[in-house]
Structure formats: structure tokens, C-alpha cells
C-alpha positions in Angstrom: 0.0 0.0 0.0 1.4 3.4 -1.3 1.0 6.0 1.2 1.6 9.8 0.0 3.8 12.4 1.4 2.1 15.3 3.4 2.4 19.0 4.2 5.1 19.6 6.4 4.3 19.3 10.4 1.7 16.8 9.5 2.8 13.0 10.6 2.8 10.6 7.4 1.7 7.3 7.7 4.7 4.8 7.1 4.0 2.6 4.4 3.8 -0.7 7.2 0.4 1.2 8.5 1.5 -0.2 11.6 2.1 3.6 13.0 -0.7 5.7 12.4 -1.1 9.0 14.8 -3.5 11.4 15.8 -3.0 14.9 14.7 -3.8 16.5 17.8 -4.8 15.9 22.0 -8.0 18.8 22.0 -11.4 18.0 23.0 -14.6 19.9 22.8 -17.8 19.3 24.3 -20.7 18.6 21.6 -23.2 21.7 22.1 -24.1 24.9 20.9 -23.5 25.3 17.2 -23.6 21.7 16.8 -26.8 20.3 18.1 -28.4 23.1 14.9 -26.5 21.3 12.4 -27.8 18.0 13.5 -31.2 19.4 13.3 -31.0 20.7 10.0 -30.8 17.2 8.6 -34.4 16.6 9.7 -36.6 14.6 6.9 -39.5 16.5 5.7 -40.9 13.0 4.1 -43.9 12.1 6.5 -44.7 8.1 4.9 -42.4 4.8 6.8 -39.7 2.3 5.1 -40.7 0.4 7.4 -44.5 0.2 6.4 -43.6 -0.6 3.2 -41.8 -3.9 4.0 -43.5 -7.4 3.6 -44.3 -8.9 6.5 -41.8 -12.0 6.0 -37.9 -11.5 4.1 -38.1 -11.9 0.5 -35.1 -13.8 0.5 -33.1 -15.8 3.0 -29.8 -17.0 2.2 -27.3 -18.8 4.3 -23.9 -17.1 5.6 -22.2 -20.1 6.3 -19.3 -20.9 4.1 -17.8 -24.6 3.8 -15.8 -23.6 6.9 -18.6 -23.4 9.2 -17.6 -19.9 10.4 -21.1 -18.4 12.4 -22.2 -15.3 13.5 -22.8 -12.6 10.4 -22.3 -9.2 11.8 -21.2 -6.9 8.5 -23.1 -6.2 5.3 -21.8 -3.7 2.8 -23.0 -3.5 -0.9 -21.1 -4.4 -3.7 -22.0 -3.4 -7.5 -23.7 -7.0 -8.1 -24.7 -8.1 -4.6 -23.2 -7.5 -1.3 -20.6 -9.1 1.3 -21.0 -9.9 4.8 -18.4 -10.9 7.9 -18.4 -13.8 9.6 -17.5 -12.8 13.4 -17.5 -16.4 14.7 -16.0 -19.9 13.5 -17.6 -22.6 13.3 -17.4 -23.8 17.3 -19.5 -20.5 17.5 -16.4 -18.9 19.6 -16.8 -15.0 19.2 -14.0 -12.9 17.7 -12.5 -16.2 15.4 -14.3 -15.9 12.5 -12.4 -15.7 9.3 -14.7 -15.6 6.2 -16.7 -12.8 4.2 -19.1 -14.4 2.0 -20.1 -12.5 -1.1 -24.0 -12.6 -2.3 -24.9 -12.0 -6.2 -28.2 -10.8 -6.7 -29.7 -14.2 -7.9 -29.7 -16.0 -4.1 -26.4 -17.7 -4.6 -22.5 -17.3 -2.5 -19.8 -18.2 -2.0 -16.5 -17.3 0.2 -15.0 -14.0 -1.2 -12.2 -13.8 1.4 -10.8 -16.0 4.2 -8.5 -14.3 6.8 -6.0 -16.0 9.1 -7.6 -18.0 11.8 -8.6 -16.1 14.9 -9.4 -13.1 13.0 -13.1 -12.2 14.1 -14.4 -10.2 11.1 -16.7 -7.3 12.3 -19.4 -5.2 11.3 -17.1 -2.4 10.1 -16.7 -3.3 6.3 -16.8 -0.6 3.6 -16.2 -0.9 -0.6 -14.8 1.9 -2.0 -16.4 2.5 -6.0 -12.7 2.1 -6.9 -12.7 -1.2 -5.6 -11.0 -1.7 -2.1 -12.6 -3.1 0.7 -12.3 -2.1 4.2 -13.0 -4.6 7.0 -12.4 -4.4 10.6 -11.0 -7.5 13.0 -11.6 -7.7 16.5 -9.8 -11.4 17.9 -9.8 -13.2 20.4 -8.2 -16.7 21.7 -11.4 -18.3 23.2 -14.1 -16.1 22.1 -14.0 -14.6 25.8 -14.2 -10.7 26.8 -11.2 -11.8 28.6 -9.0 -12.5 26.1 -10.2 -9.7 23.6 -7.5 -7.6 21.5 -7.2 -4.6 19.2 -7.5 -5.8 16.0 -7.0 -3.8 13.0 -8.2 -3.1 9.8 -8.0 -5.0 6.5 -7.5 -3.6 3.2 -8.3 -5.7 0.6 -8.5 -5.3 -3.4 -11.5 -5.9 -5.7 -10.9 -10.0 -5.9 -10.3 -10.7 -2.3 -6.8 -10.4 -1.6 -5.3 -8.7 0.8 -3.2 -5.6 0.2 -2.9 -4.0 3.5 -3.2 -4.6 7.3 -3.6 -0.9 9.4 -3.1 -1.4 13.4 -2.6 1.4 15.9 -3.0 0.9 19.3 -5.4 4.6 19.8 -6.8 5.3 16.2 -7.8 1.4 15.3 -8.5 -0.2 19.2 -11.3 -2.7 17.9 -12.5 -1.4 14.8 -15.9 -2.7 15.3 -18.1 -0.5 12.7 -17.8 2.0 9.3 -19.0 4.5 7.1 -17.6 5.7 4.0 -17.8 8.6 2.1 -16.9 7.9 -1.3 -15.5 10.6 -3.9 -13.8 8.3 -6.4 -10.3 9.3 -6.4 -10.9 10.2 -2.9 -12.7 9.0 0.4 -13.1 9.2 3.5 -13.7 6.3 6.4 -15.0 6.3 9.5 -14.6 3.5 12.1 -15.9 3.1 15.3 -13.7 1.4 17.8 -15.7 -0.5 20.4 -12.8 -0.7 23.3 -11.5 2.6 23.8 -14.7 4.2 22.5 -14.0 6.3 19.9 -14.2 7.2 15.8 -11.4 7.9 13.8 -11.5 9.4 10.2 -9.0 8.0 7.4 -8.7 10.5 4.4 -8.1 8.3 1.3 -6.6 9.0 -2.0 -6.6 6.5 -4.9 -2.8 6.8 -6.5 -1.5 5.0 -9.5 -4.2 2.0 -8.4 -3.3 1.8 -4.7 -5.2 3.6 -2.1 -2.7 6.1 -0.1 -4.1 6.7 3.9 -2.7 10.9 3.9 -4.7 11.8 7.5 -5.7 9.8 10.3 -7.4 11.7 13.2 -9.6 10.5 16.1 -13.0 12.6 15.4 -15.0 11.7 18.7 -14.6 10.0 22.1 -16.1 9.5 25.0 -18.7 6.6 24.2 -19.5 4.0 27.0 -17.5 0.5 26.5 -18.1 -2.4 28.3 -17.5 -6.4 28.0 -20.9 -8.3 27.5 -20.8 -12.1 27.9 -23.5 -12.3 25.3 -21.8 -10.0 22.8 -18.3 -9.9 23.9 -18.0 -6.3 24.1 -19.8 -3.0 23.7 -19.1 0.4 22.7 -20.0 2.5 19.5 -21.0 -0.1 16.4 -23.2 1.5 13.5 -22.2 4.3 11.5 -24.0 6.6 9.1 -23.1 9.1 7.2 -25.0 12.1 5.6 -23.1 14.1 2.9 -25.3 16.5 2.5 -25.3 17.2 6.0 -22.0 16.3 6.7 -23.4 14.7 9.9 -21.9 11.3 10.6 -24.6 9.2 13.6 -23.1 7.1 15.6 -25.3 4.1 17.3 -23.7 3.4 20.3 -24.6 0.3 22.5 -23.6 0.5 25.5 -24.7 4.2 25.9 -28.2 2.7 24.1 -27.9 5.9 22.5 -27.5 7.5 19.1 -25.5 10.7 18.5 -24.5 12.7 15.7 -21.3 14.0 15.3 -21.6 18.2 12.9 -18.7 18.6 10.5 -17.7 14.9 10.4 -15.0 15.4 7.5 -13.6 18.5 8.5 -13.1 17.7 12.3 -9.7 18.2 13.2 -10.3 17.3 17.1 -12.1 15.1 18.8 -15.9 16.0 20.4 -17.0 14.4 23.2 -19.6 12.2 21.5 -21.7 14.7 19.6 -25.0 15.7 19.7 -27.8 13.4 21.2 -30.2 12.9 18.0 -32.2 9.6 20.1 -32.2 8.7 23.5 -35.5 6.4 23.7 -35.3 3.6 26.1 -39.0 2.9 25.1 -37.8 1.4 22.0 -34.0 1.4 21.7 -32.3 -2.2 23.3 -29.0 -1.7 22.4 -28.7 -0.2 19.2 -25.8 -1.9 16.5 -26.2 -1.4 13.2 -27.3 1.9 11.3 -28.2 3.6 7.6 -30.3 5.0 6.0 -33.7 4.7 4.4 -34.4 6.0 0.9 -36.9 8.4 2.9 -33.8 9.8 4.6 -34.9 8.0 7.8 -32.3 6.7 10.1 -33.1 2.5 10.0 -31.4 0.9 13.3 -31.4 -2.8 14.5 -31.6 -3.7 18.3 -28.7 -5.6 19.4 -30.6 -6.4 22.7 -28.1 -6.7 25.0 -28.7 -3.4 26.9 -32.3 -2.4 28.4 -33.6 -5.8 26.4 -37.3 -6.6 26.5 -38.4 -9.6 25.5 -41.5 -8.7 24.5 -39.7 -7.1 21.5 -36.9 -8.9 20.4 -34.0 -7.7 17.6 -36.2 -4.9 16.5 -35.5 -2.8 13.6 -36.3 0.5 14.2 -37.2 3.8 11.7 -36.2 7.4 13.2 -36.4 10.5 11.6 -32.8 12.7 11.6 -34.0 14.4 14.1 -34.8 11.7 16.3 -38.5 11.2 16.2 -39.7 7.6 16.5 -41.3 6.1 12.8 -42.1 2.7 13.3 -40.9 -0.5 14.0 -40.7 -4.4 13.5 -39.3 -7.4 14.7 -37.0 -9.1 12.6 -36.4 -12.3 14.7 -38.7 -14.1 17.8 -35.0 -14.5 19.5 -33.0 -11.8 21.2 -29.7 -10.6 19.9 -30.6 -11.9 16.2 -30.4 -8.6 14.5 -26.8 -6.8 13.6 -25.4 -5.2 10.5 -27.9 -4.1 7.7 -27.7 -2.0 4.4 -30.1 -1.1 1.9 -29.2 -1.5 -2.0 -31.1 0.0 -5.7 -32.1 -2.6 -7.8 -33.3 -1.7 -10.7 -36.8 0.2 -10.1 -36.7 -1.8 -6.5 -35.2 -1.1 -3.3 -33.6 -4.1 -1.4 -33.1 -4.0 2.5 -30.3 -6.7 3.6 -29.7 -7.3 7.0 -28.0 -10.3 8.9 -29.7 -12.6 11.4 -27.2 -13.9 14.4 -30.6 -16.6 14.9 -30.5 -18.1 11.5 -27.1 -17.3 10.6 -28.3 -16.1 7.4 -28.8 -12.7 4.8 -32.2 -11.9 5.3 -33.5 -9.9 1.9 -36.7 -7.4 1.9 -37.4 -6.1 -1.7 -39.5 -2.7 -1.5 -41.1 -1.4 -5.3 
């Protein structure tokens, strides 16, 4: 990976990625100015996503690979289908997963990418129009909290091989999930790191066919983290990010809480969380993954492993930007089931994907 010389005072990042720093040690408080540009991005569309979904998936399609490797937690689109991480292996021990299985838009798969063992593929996964994919790895030895680690980030090219392998102990402590915002020869990504419980923001730029990482800078901090039994850890998971806004919402779990974060790709400090867009115990249960409906609706999936209620189990939930409650449904009779989702144009068609942890399987809701 080719990595392109900077301005002078800022820190280049060495072409081993394995020494990425932040640019500066500031932080600000997320108020004022801040919570008006979050509200600007309110929807003025008044129908539901949601309403419009059938009742039962379209299409369900197993994610397990010939490995065996359990536990979907990433989706991300692709130009003919989509891709999704495998967290687990197949003795369903968290954070050893190894596989991302790539779906074409006909109901078949197969294994796109198969990392070393112990990697624990998350649901921070992003593709890049020029063709590199992002993916996040959060190990562990026995699928324990207790034996958890930092992980890193993957870079990987359009057939599945790996390129690049980013690690930094502050900027990339379990990247866990990701947005991108995609200008062709350039991008920007934005990872959420579930153990120290902040976002970082890589600026990308696409030089003689090799992506070069010119800035790395932490963005936000101060999200709750926490080790679950159930779900290993918890911290800040879905991202989602509004370019006409620049807002970039953050679902974090443990804080069962989602924020959005003003001036996401110009930030040059880091914010103490952002703004408070929804704070609804009624109906949030641990909120994980996070986008965005063709309404402009913010679409969420309960993780349920904080303020769970059984009577309401792996929800998916529609919000508008400003944080007023839509509608909701249940995507799974079991707790926990519901993780990563994305929503995909096909054709004249709209096609919501999400993962079920229950079934172990890409769950497929086609809207006309």
C-alpha cells in the first residue's frame, strides 16, 4: 500500500500502517452550534420504510461458508450483490471468525475472502467505488471478553486479496463498525472502535491504483465501553453518514444511544460524543447497526443486549434525523438476532439486507 507524502508538520503514515497517529490531544464538548446542524438534517418526508416492507424476508440466504464460520455481523454493498463478515468460527467462539461471503443478486454465494484464523471479522466493512474493501477484525483466543484484543483493519482489493493490514493501538482499538464517504479518487472512512470508545477518520486517496491513507485523526470519544458475555464487548458499532449534511450518527450500544457527530469530515479534534439525536429507552435495546432509508430515515437494529425486552426482540427500528420515532418491527422471535444491515437500488426496486445472528443467514426485503 502506497501512502503519499504530506504537508510539512503533519505525521505521514509509514508505508507498514502499523504507526498511524492522531494529529492532535484537544477536545470539545458537543453543544451549541452543533446540536443546529444535527437538526438541519431533519426529513420532511412524512410516509415509513418500514410500512412498506413485507411482512416475512423476501429472501433468506445462508452465511455459512464450507468452513462453518457463524455469527454474520457486517453487510456492505457491492456493485452486483453484497458481502457480509463472519464474526464467529464454526465452534461458534466470538471474535474467530475468518470468512466474508459474497452474495450475487440471484440468491447464490460463495467465500469472497478468508483471513488468518482467529481473526473475528466485524461489522465495520466498507467498498470503495474504486474497488477496495475495508473490513475491521476484532480477535480473540477463546471467544471470551477476557482474552479480547485490538484488532485492525484490513485492506483488501476488488478479488479478495489482501493488500494491507492498518493497526494502531489509539486510532484502530477494535474497529468494530464503518461508514464511507466515497468521492472516487478520494474518500473518507469512519470507524468506530468498540474498546476505547471512539471514531477515527482516514482520508483516502486512490494513487496509481493503490489507495494512499494521507490523515488519520480521532474525530470523537467518550462513548460508554463495556465487556458483555453475550456479545463480547460493547461500545460504538453503527455508523452513518449524511453528505449533505455532513453529519456522521453514531449508534452506540452500550450508551443505548445515538448521537451525531456536525462537521464529520472536516473535524480536526475530537468532540465528546456529539450531539444526542435519540435517547429512547422505550424502544432502543442496544442499538448496532445503522443507515439510512431511501426516505432519509435513520433504520437501526436492536442488538438487545442493553435495556432488552423480551417482549420485543431484535427490533429494527425507523427514526427520523431528528430523532423522532417512525415505526418498528421485529425481525427475529430470539433476542440478539439482528446486527449489520444495508439497503441496495435494484433496478426500479429497493432491497433491505440485514444479517440474522438466529439463522445465521442474509435476510433480503425487496420494496417497489
Amino acid at each position: 500500500m502506497r501512502i503519499r507524502p504530506v504537508e510539512k508538520r503533519r505525521r505521514s503514515i509509514r508505508p507498514s500502517c502499523e504507526h498511524l497517529e492522531p494529529r492532535l490531544a484537544l477536545h470539545a464538548t458537543g453543544t451549541g452550534s452543533a446540536a443546529a446542524l444535527v437538526a438541519t438534517s431533519a426529513s420532511t418526508v412524512s410516509h415509513s420504510f418500514i410500512s412498506l416492507l413485507p411482512s416475512t424476508p423476501t429472501k433468506s440466504i445462508s452465511t455459512i461458508p464450507a468452513n462453518g464460520d457463524l455469527n454474520p455481523y457486517g453487510v456492505a454493498r457491492v456493485p452486483r450483490g453484497a458481502l457480509v463478515t463472519n464474526f464467529n468460527n464454526s465452534s461458534n467462539l466470538q471474535g474467530t471468525g475468518t470468512t466474508i461471503q459474497k452474495f450475487f443478486l440471484n440468491g447464490t454465494s460463495k467465500t469472497w475472502f478468508t483471513a488468518p484464523n482467529g481473526f473475528g471479522l466485524t461489522d465495520a466493512i466498507g467498498v470503495l467505488s474504486k474497488g477496495f474493501v475495508f473490513v475491521g477484525s476484532v480477535p480473540t483466543t477463546d471467544g471470551t471478553s477476557a482474552t479480547v484484543q485490538q484488532g485492525s483493519l484490513l485492506v483488501l482489493n476488488r478479488f479478495g486479496q489482501k493488500i494491507g493490514n492498518l493497526k494502531n493501538a489509539n486510532l484502530l482499538d477494535g474497529p468494530w463498525g464503518m461508514a464511507v464517504n466515497d468521492k472516487g479518487d478520494n474518500a473518507q472512512i469512519f470507524i468506530s472502535n468498540v474498546l476505547n470508545g471512539t471514531i477515527t477518520r482516514l482520508n483516502v486517496t486512490i494513487k496509481n491504483g493503490l489507495p494512499d491513507i494521507t490523515r488519520a485523526v480521532q474525530i470523537a470519544m467518550g462513548y460508554t465501553t463495556q465487556t458483555s458475555a453475550s456479545a463480547l464487548v460493547l461500545g460504538p458499532t453503527g455508523l452513518a453518514y449524511n453528505n449533505q449534511t455532513n453529519v456522521l450518527y453514531v449508534a452506540s450500544t452500550a450508551d443505548n444511544a445515538i448521537y451525531g457527530i456536525p462537521n464529520a469530515s472536516s473535524l480536526q479534534i475530537a468532540i465528546n460524543k456529539g450531539v444526542a439525536v435519540v435517547e429512547n429507552n422505550s424502544n432502543l435495546h442496544g442499538p448496532v447497526g445503522l443507515t439510512f432509508a431511501p426516505n432519509g430515515d435513520l433504520l437501526v437494529t436492536n442488538g438487545d443486549a442493553v435495556n432488552p425486552d423480551a417482549n420485543n426482540p431484535s427490533l429494527l427500528l425507523e427514526f427520523r434525523p431528528r430523532g423522532a420515532f417512525v415505526n418498528s418491527i421485529s425481525l427475529d422471535p430470539a433476542e440478539g438476532a439482528a446486527f449489520g444491515l444495508v439497503v441496495k437500488k435494484v433496478g426500479r426496486q429497493f432491497w433491505l439486507a440485514t444479517v440474522n445472528d438466529d439463522t445465521n443467514a442474509l435476510d433480503i426485503w425487496v420494496v417497489s
